[in-house]
C-alpha positions in Angstrom: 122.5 118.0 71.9 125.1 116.0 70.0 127.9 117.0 72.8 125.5 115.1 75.1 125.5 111.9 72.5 130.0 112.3 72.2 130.2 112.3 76.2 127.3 109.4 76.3 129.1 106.9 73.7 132.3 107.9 75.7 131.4 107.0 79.1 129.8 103.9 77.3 133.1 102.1 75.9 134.5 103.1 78.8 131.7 100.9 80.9 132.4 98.4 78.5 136.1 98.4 78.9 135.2 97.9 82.8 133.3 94.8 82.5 135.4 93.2 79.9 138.0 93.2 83.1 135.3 92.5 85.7 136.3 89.1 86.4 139.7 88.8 85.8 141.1 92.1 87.3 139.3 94.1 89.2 141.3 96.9 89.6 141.2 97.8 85.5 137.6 97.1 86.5 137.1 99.7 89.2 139.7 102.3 87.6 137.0 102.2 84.1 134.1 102.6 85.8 135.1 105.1 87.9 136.8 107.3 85.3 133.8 107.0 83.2 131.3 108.1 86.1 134.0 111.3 86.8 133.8 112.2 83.2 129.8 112.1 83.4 130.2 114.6 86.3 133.3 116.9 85.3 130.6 117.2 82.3 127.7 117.5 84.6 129.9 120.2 86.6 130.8 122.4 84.2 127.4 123.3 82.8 125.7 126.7 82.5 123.6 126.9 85.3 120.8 127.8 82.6 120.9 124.2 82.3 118.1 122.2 84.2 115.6 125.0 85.5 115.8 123.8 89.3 119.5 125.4 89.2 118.8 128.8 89.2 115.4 128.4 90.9 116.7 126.9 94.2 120.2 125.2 93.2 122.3 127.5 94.0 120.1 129.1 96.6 120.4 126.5 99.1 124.0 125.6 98.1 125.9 129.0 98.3 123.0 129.4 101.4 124.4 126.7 103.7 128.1 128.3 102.7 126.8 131.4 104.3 124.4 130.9 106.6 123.5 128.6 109.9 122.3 125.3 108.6 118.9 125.6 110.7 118.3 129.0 108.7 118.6 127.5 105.8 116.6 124.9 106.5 113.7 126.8 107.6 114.1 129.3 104.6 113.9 126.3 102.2 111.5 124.3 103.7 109.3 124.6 100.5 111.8 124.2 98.0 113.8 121.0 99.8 113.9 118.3 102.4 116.9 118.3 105.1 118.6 115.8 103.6 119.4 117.3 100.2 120.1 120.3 102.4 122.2 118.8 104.9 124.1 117.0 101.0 124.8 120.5 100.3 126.2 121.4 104.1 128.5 118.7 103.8 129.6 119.8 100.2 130.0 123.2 101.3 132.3 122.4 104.3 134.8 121.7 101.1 134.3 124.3 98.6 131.9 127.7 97.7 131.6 126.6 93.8 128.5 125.7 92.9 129.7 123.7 89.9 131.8 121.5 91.6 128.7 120.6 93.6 126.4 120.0 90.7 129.4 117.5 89.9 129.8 115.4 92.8 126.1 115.4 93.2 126.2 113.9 89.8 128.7 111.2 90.6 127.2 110.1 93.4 123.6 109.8 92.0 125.6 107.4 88.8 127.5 105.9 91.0 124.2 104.5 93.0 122.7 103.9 89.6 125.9 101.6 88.8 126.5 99.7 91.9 122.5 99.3 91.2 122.7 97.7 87.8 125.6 95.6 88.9 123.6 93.6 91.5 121.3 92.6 88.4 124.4 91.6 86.7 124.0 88.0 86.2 120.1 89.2 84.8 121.4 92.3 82.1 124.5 93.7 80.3 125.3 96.3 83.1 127.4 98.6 80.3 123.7 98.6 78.3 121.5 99.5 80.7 124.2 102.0 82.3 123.9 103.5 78.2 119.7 103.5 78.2 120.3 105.2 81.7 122.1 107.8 80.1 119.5 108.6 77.2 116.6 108.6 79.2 117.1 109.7 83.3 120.6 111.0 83.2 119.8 114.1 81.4 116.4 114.4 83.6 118.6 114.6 86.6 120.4 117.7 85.4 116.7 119.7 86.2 115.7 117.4 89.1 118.3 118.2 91.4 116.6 116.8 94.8 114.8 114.1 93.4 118.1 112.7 91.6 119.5 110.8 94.6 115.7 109.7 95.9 115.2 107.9 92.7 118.5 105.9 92.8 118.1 105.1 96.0 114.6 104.2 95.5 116.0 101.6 93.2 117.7 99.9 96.1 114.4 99.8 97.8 113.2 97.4 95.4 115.8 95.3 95.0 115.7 95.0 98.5 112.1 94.3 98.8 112.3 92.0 96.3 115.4 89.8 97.9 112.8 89.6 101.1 115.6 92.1 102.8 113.1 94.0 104.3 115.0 96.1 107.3 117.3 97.3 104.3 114.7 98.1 102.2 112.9 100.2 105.0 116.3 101.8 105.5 116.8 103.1 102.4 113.0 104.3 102.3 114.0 106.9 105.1 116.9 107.6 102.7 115.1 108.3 99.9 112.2 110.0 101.6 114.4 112.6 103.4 116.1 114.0 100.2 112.6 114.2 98.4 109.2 113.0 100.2 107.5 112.2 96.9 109.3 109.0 97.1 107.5 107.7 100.0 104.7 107.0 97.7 106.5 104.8 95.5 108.5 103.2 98.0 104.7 102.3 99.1 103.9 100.8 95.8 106.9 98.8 95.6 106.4 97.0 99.3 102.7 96.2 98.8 104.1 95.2 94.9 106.4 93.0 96.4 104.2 91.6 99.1 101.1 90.9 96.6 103.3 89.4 93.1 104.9 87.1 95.3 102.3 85.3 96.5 100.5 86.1 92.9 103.0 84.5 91.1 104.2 81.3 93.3 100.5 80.6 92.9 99.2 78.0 90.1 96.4 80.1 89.3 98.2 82.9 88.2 97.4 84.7 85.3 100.0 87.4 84.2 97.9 88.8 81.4 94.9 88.7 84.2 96.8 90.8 86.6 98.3 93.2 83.3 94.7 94.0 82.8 93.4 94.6 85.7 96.6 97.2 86.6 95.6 98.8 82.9 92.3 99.0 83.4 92.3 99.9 87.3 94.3 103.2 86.6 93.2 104.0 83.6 89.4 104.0 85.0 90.2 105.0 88.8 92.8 107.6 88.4 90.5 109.8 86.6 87.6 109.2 89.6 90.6 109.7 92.2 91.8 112.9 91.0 88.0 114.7 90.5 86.7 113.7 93.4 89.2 113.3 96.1 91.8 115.3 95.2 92.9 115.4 98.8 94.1 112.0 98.8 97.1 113.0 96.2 97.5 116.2 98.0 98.2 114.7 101.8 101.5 112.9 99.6 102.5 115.9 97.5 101.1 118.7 98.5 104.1 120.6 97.6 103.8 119.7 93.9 100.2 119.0 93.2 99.2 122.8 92.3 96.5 122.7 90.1 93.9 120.2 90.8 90.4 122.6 89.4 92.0 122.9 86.0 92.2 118.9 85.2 90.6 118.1 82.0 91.2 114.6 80.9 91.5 115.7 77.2 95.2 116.2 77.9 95.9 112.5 78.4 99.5 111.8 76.9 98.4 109.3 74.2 102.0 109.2 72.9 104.1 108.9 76.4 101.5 106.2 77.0 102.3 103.8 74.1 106.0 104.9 74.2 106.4 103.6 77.5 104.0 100.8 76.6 106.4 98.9 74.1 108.3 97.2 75.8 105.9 95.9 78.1 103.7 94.9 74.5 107.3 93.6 73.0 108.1 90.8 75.7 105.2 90.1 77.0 105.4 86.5 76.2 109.1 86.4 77.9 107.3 88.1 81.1 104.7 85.1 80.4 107.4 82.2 80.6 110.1 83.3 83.0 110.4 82.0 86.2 112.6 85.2 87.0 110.3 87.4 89.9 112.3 90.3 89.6 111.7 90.8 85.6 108.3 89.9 86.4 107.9 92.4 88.9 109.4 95.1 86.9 107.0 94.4 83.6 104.4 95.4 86.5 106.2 98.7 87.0 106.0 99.0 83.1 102.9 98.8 83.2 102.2 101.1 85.6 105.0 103.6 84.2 102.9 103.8 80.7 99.6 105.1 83.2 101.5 107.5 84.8 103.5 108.9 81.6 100.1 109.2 80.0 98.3 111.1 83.1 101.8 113.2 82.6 100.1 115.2 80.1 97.1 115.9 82.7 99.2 116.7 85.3 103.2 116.4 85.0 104.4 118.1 87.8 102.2 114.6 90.0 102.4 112.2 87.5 105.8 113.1 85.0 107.8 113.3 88.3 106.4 110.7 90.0 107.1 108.7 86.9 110.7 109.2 86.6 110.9 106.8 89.8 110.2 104.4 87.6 112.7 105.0 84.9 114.9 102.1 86.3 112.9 99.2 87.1 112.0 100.1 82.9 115.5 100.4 82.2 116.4 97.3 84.6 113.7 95.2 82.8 114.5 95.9 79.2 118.2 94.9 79.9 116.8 92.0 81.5 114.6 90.5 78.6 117.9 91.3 76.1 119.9 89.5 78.5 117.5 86.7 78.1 117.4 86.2 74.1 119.5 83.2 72.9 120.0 84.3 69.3 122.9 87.2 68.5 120.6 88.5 65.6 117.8 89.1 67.2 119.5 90.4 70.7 121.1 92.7 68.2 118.0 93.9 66.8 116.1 94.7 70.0 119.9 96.8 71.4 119.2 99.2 68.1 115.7 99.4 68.6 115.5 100.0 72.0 118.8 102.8 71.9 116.7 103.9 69.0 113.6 104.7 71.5 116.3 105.9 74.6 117.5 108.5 72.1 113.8 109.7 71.0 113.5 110.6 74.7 116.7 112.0 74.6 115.3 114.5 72.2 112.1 114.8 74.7 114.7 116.3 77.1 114.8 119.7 75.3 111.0 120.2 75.7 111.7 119.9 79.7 114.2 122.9 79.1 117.0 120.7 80.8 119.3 121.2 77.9 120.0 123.5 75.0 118.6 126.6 76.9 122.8 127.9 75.9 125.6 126.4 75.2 126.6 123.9 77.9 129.7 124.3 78.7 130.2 127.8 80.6 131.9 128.3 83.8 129.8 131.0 85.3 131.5 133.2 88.4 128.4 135.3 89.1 
């Protein structure tokens, strides 16, 4: 695991280095970022392929597939395993080379390079080098299993941003984007419109309450998620069919009382920031917290519906932590809640082996087949 921390704090100064010459020359700028996002994927590339799960269950299937075979075939072979566009990615990748690792490596830079041009639209809201860092500890390393799903979620992040901004024709665009490399995002790209649509008008109103609508979100999922999943299981299953296999064995026992809280903390921690900004998109991602927490906790009932669906959500959290940082006046304390919060990115660095995404061998080896 520690190889993972070396290449992490690496990348890190490097981000740093980057945005110490964001505004006064761009070009150390570009050249620091980029270099640090090539090291992520040269490192990415090189693994064992016993490294994230989905590798050798349909990775390098489909790749070394649409190197050999018509791209329709492909398609219709893989029609459970992917959507076109992840398979039309690995068409286009193919065209250049028959390696799977230097496809596990550009798929890796361009899903941090999304997650970077991201986290620099928010950059007069967060310290883009520290969120890029709790992006490391808690998706990056997810992404090594998830292959599909990678580039849905960071482009799902654009859909909210742009949904938020009122941009709706882009954020509708990048909905189709997301949704035809991994349909599980149409859901949340669901969320976030009617989100969007609902906390605006919520919030420019003088009767708004946010610790009214945080309790109503806790309790609403908390009491109807249950309900929804025993007695119409259908309605999950017409979105996920595909990933929603066990619905008879549910028992509610298995709630995830620890995921829950984790991801509850920093919601708890600056509440009363959330309380007295005027900032809509901080406020809109403390919702997302929120309903993170439900789904991490419902992860222990079902994670393949709930921990997947939940990683979509990793970077409003990640977004919204940097955000409330950002906002603290006093070094000390802004100090304090870096540590802590690195501290808590690092825990679920740890979680990472229990997902088998790392550790399964030793990382680095070139396999030839």
């Amino acid at each position: 695991m520690y190889i993972y921390i070396e290449v992490f704090i690496l990348a890190y100064i490097l981000f740093l280095l980057g945005n110490y010459f964001y505004k006064s020359v761009k070009l150390f700028y570009f050249l620091f970022s980029i270099f640090s996002i090539s090291i992520l994927s040269i490192f990415s590339g090189i693994r064992s392929y016993n490294v994230g799960v989905d590798v050798l269950v349909y990775g390098n299937n489909i790749f070394l597939g649409t190197r050999l075979s018509p791209i329709q075939d492909v398609i219709n072979l893989n029609s459970r395993w992917a959507n076109k566009g992840y398979i039309y990615f690995n068409w286009i990748i193919s065209r250049f080379t028959d390696n799977p690792h230097v496809f596990y490596g550009l798929l890796t830079f361009i899903f941090t390079l999304l997650v970077f041009v991201l986290f620099r639209k928010y950059n007069k809201e967060l310290n883009v080098p520290f969120a890029m860092l709790m992006f490391l500890f808690i998706l990056w390393p997810v992404h090594l299993n998830i292959l599909r799903q990678g580039l849905s979620i960071a482009l799902t992040g654009f859909v909210l941003y742009f949904f938020c901004k009122d941009k709706i024709i882009y954020g509708i665009l990048f909905t189709f984007l997301a949704f035809y490399m991994h349909d599980s995002s149409i859901i949340i790209s669901i969320i976030y419109f009617f989100l969007s649509v609902f906390c605006k008008k919520y919030f420019n109103s003088e009767k708004s309450k946010i610790g009214i609508l945080s309790f109503v979100i806790m309790f609403s999922g908390l009491v109807f998620i249950p309900v929804i999943l025993k007695y119409f299981p259908n309605i999950i299953t017409a979105f996920a069919a595909k990933y929603y296999y066990v619905v008879s064995s549910i028992t509610f026992t298995s709630f995830s009382y620890g995921r829950f809280i984790l991801f509850l903390l920093p919601a708890i921690i600056f509440y009363s920031k959330v309380k007295n900004s005027e900032n809509y998109s901080f406020k809109i991602n403390y919702i997302i917290c929120l309903i993170n927490s439900i789904f991490n906790g419902f992860a222990g009932v079902n994670y393949v519906l709930f921990g997947r669906l939940s990683y979509y959500f990793y970077l409003p959290l990640v977004i919204f932590i940097a955000q409330a940082i950002y906002s603290i006046d006093d070094k000390t304390e802004k100090t304090i809640f870096y540590v802590l919060f690195l501290y808590i990115q690092y825990l679920c660095l740890l979680e990472c082996t229990r997902w088998e995404i790392m550790e399964t061998c030793s990382h680095i080896q070139l396999d030839r087949g």
